[in-house]
N, C-alpha and C positions, 0 to 999 in steps of 0.2 A: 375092274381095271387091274392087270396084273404087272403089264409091262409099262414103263416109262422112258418117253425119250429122255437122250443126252444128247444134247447138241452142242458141242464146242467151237465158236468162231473164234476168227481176227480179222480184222480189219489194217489190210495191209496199208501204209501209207508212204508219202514223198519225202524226204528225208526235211525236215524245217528249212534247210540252204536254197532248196529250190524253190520255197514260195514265199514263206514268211518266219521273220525270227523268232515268232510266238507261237507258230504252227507245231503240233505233236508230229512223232515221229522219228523214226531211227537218226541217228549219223552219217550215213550214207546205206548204198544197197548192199555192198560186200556184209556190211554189221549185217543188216536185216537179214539177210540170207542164212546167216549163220543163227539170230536168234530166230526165225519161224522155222528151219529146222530144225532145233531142240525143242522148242513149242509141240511142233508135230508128233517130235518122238515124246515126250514125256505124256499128253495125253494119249498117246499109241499104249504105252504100258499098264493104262486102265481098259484097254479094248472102245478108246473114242477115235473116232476120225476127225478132221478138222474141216469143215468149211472156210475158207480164205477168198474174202472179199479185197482184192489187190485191186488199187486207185490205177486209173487208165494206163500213165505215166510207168508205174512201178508195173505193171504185166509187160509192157512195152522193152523198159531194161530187165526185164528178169525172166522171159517168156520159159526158156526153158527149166527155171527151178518150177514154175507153177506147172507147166506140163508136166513134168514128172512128179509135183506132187500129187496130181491128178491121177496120172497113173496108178501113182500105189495107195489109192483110196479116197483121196481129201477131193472136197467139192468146192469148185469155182464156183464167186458169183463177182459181181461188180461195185467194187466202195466207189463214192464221187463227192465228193466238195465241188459247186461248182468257182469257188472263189481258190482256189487252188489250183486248179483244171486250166491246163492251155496257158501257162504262163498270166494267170489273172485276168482274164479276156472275159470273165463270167465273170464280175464282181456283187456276188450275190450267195447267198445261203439256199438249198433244195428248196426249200418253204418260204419263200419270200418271191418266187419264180412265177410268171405269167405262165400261162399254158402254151403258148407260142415262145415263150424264153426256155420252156422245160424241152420243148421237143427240139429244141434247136442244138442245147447244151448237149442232149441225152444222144442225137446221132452226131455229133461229132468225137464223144465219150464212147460210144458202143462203137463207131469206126476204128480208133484206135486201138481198142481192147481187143476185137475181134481180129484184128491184123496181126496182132503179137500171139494169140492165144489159138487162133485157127477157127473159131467158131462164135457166132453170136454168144455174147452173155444169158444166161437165163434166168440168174438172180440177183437181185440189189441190195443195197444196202447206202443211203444218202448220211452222208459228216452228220455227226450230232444228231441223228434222226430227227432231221428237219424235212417238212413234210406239208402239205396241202391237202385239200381236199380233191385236187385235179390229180394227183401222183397216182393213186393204184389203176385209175382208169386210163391215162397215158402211158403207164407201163407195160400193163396188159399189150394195147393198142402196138408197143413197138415193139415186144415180142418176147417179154420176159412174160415167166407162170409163175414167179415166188420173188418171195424176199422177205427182210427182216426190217422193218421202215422203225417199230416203233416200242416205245417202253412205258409200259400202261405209268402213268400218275406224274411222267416227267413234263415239269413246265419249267419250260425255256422261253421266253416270247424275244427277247433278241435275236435268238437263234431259231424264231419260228418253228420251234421244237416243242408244239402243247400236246400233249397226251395225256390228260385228264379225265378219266372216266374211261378209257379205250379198252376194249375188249383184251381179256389179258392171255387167252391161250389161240392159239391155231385158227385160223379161216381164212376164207374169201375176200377180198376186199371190196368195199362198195365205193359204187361207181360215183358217186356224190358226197359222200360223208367220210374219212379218214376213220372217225371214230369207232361206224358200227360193222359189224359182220354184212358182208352184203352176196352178190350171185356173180359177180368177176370171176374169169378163169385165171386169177392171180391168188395165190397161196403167202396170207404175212405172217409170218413168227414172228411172233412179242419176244422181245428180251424178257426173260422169267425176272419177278419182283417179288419182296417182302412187302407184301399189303400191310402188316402190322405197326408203321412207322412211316410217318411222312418226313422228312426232312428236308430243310431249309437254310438257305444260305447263299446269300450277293444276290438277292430277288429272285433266285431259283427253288423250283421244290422238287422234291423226286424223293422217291425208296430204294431201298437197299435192295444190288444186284448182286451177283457174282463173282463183275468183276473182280481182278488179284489187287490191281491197283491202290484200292485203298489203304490207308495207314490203320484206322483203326475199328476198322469189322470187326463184325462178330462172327466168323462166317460159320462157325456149326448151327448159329440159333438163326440166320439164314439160311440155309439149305434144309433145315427142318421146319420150318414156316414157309418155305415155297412148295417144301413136297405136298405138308400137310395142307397149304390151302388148293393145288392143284389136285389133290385125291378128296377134298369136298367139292372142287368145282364138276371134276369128273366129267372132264370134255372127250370131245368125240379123240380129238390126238391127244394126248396127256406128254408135255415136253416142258425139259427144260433145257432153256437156249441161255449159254453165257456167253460173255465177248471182253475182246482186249484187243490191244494195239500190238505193231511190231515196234514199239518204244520202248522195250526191255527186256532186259539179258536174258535168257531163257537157258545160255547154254553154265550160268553162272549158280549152284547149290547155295551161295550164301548172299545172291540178290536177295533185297526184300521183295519183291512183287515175283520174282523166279517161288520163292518160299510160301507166297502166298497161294499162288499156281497149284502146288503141290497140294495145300490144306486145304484148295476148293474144292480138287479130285477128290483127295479122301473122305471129304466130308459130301460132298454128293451121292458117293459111295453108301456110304454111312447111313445118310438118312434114308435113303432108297431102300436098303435093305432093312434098316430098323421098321421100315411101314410095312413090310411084307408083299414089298414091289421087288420088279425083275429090271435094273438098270438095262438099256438096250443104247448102243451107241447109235448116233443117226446123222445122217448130215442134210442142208438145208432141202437137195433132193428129194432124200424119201419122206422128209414131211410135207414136202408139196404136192408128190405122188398121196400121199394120204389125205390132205386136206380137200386136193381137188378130185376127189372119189368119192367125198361126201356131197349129198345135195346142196344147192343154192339155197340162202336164207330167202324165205317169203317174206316182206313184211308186209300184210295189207293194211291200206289205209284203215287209220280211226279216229274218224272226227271226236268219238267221247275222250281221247288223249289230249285232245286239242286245247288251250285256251280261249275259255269263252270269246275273248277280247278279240281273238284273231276273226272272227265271224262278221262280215259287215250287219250292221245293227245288232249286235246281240248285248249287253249289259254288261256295262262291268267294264 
């Protein structure tokens, strides 16, 4: 493995006035516009492109800043909350959704998107990577090949957000289980994790990401524990994918999260090349194109995996 993705997201959102006073998110779109274009340019100056997942609503008033950033490189896909969506008409989290509640919300969300943007969405990404075990096979089904659904080790169960054990680099998703690698022509990027620390707190647990947001990371002994356990995992794509919101300053040198932005570049930077890898920018696209070039996972049954117990009559 010589080369390494760098994948830079955002997740674009509605500004809190429009849905809820507690909801993330800019002060209005004129702000946002202004910080996901310095966003854009500042990982431009490390050679990254950006993937921006713009919420239906925000493609819809801003169609033209996302077409142009499309133009000069950055990759569309589609953020969704569906309890923020359509004026609260979906009062519900991605992962808490019937399979009949999901395809409902999802073509009325990919209607709008696709009206501002000019083209079906072809990648997702759901609020809070809330998620089901019906999501990668409905996706597929209505016409997206990729997305970014999930963050190996994060339990949320309010937010129906469990990702426990979840495969933690590039694949297929299966058609029945969220968890494992499967034969879907859907492509999910893991938000890249520090396996080395679990942490906890207000009944949540999750590891340490990328994210800028946080106050007190450690982010070089992060970014060298994701290289380093991505170059032991030594999967077929070898990527790291970070993410952020358009909920701050980006065009501001002495925000803290603008500051942190800067030390995650360098330090991705950093550790990439200190491993005797070749940083490669990438955006959700070409790791889709990559992932779905590899074959479908096999799994064939195996009853010795099984628990005895599950066997009519067997002991135990």
């Amino acid at each position: 493995m010589q080369d390494i993705y760098v994948v830079i997201t955002m997740d674009c959102e509605r500004p809190p006035a429009d849905t809820h006073a507690i909801a993330s998110g800019p002060p209005d779109l004129a702000t946002s516009e202004a910080w996901v274009r310095a966003y854009a340019e500042r990982a431009g100056r490390h050679g990254y492109p950006v993937s921006f997942f713009p919420h239906p609503e925000v493609a819809d008033g801003q169609a033209a800043l996302y077409r142009e950033l499309a133009a000069d490189g950055a990759a569309l896909g589609m953020h969704l909350h569906p309890w923020k969506f359509d004026d609260g008409r979906y009062k519900a989290h991605f992962g808490s959704m019937t399979e009949t509640e999901l395809r409902a919300c999802l073509t009325d969300a990919i209607a709008m998107w696709q009206d501002a943007i000019g083209r079906h969405p072809l990648y997702f990404r759901p609020g809070t990577f809330s998620a089901n075990d019906n999501a990668f096979r409905v996706l597929a089904e209505m016409g997206f090949r990729g997305g970014s659904l999930s963050v190996p080790g994060r339990f949320y169960p309010r937010q129906n957000a469990i990702w426990t054990g979840a495969e933690p680099d590039p694949h297929r998703g299966h058609e029945a289980f969220r968890q494992l690698a499967g034969a879907l022509d859907f492509a999910n990027m893991p938000v890249s994790v520090d396996h080395s620390e679990l942490l906890e707190k207000d009944g949540k647990r999750y590891h340490w990401d990328l994210r800028p947001d946080f106050v007190d990371a450690d982010y070089p002994a992060i970014a060298r524990n994701i290289v380093a356990q991505v170059t032991a995992r030594a999967p077929a794509v070898p990527v790291i994918n970070m993410i952020t919101h358009n909920d701050n300053d980006y065009t501001d040198d002495d925000d803290r999260v603008c500051g942190n932005f800067e030390e995650v570049l360098r330090q991705i930077d950093l550790a990439v090349t200190e491993a005797g890898l070749n940083p490669v920018g990438a955006t959700i696209e070409t790791i889709a194109d990559l992932v779905l070039a590899t074959p479908p996972v096999d799994r064939p049954f195996d009853p010795v995996a099984m628990p005895r117990a599950t066997f009519y009559g067997a002991e135990g």
